[in-house]
C-alpha positions in Angstrom: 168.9 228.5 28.0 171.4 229.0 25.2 171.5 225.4 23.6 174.8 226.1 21.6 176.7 226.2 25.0 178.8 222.6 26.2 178.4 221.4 29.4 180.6 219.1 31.8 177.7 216.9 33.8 178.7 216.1 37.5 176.4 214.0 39.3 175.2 215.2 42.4 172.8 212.4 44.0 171.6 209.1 43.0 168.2 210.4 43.1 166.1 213.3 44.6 165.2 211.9 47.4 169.0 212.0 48.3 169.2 215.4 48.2 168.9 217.5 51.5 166.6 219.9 51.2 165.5 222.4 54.1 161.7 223.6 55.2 162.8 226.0 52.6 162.8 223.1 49.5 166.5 224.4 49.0 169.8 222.8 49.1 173.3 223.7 49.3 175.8 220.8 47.0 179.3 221.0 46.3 180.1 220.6 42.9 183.7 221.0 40.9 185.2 222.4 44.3 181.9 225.2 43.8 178.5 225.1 46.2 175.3 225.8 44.7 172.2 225.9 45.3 169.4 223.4 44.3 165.4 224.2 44.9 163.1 222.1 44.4 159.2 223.9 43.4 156.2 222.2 42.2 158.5 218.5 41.9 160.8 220.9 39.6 164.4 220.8 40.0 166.5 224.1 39.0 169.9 225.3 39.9 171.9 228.5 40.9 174.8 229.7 42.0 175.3 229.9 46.1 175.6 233.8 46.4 172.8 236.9 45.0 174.9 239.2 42.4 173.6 242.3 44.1 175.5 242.1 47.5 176.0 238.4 48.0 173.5 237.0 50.3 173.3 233.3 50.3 170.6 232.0 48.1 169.8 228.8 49.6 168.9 230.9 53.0 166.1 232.7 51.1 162.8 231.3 50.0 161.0 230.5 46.8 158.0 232.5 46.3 154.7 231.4 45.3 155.8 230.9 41.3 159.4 229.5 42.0 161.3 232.7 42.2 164.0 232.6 44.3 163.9 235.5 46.9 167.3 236.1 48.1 167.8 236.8 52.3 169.1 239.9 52.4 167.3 242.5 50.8 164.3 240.1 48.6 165.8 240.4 45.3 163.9 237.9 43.3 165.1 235.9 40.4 163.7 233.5 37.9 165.2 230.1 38.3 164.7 228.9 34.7 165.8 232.5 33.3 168.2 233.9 36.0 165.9 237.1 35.5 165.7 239.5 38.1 161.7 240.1 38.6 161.6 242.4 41.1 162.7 245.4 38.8 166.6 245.9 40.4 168.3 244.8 37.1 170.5 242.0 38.2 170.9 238.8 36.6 171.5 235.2 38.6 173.6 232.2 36.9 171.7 229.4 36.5 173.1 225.8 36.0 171.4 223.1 34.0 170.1 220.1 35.8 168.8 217.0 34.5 167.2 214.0 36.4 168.2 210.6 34.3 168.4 207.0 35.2 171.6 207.1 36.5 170.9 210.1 38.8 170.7 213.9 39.3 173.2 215.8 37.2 174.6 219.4 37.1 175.9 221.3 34.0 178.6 223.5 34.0 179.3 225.2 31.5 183.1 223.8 29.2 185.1 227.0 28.6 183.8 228.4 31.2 186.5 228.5 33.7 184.6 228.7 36.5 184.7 232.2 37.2 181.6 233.4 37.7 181.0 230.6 40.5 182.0 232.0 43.4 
């Protein structure tokens, strides 16, 4: 993760334990009018966008494999949650968020001058 890049942090529980995860140790959470998804592997939190940038399939739907990839519903694209890396060879690349688990609660970067765009 680029460490030059400015973040606005929204908190997005109190603590993990508020967070709703399915069988699937995913979550869907609404954050700046966006939803993403949270997964949870190995007591790791990471964070992603809501939809897979080959044709859209909703990420939190999908599972984590047995290293943390997450495997997208439709067609099993997997990605790298701490990279955004596609590892199953196809070429696409998935926007991860920065989270962060402090004392006052779980909290989501987005990225400043980013205007949101790419969260869809």
């Amino acid at each position: 993760m680029n460490h030059n890049k400015k973040y606005q942090w929204h908190k997005v529980a109190e603590n993990v334990d508020e967070i709703k995860f399915s069988d699937n140790d995913m979550a869907e959470i609404k954050v700046a009018n966006k939803t993403f998804c949270i997964a949870l592997h190995n007591n790791i939190l990471t964070a992603c966008t809501q939809k897979c940038p080959h044709a859209g399939g909703i990420l939190s739907q999908g599972f984590l494999d047995a290293v943390g990839n997450i495997v997208c519903p439709l067609h099993r694209y997997k990605f790298s949650l701490q990279s955004g890396r596609n590892t199953s060879g196809e070429g696409y690349y998935l926007k991860t968020l920065p989270i962060e688990i402090r004392e006052e609660g779980v909290f989501i970067g987005v990225e400043e001058n980013n205007p949101l765009n790419w969260l869809k």
